[in-house]
N, C-alpha and C positions, 0 to 999 in steps of 0.2 A: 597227272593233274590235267583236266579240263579246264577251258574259258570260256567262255560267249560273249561278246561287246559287240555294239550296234553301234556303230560312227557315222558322224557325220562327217564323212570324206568318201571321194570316188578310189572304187578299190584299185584304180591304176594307180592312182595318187601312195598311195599306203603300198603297196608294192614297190615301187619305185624308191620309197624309201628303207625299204627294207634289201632290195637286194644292192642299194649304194653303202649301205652298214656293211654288207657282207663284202663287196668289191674292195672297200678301204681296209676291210679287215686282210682280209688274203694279200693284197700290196703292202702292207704293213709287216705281216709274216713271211710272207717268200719275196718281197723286193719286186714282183711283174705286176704287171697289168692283166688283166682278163676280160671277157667281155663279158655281158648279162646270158648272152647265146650259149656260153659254152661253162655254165656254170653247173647244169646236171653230170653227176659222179665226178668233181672235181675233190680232191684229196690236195689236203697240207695238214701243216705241224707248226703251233702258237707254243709260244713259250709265258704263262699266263702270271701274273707279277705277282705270283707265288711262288715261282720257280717253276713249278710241274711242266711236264707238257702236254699239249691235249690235240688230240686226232680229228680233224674233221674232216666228213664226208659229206658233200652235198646231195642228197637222195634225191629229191625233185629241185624245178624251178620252172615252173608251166607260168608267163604271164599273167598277172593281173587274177591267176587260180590259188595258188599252190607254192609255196616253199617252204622245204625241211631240210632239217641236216642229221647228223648222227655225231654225236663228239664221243668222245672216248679221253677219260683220264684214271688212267692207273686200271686199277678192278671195276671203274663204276662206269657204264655206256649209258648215253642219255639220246634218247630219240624224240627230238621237236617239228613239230610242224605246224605252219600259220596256213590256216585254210582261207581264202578270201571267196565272199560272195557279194556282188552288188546288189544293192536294191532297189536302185535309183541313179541318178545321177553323177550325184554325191551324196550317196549313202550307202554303205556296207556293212557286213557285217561277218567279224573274226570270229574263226573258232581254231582255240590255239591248244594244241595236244602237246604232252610231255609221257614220254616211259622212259622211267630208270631199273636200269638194271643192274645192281652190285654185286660185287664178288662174294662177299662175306656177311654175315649174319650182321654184323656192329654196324657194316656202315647202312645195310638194308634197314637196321632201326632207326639210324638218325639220318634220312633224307628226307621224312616228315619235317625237320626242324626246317632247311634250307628250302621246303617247298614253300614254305609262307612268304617267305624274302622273293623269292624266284615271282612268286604271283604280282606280292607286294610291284617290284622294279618292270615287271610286265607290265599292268595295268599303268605305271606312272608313264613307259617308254610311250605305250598306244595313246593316252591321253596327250603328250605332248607334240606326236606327229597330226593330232588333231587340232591340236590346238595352232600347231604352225599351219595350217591351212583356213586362211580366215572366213569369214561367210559369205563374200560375194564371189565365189568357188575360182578361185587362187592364189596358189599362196605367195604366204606372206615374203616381202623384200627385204633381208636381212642387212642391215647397216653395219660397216667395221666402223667401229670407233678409231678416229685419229686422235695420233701423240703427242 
């Protein structure tokens, strides 16, 4: 699966949000901290709230360029990566690659199914990191609600 999206956000902005999803993930799984620096070929193990567990491999993480990763659950290995290019300012523009690899013929037929969803929850995730960035180019102050 391919994507193309053209945002209005600077692609440090959309990087930055993308490899703090990945930092909270990894601290969430293995319990440490990491830094952004040493996040190429960094290797853990998620236990995903379906029970399975899933392998990942951080492949790249070049700044404000590039990050991918490689998971692995069970037979099926899925290889992503968010390419960022600036156009501007605050303007970029994602190009987001997916190969899956499965073991078996059954499930190689039905990952057609999960790609729609997969696109589907992409496109909602990038739309919302755009949207948390307002238009007088920074973003937005999120308020907690007190009890």
């Amino acid at each position: 699966m391919e994507l193309k999206i053209e945002l209005a956000v600077p692609a440090e902005y959309f990087f930055t949000e993308l490899i703090q999803s990945a930092i909270y993930d990894i601290q969430c799984s293995v319990g440490r901290n990491i830094s952004a620096t040493r996040l190429k070929n960094f290797a853990y193990r998620k236990v995903l709230p379906n029970g399975q567990h899933a392998h990942y491999v951080i492949t790249d993480c070049t700044p404000n360029r590039c990050y991918a990763y490689r998971l692995r659950v069970g037979r099926v290995e899925r290889c992503v990566s968010y390419q960022l290019e600036a156009l501007g300012a605050a303007q970029m523009r994602l190009a987001y690659g997916e190969e899956v690899n499965a073991g078996s013929r059954w499930l190689a037929d039905n990952i057609p199914i999960g790609g729609w969803l997969r696109r589907h929850n992409l496109t909602k995730m990038v739309r919302e990191i755009e949207a948390a960035y307002c238009d007088c180019g920074t973003p937005r102050v999120q308020r907690s609600s007190s009890v």
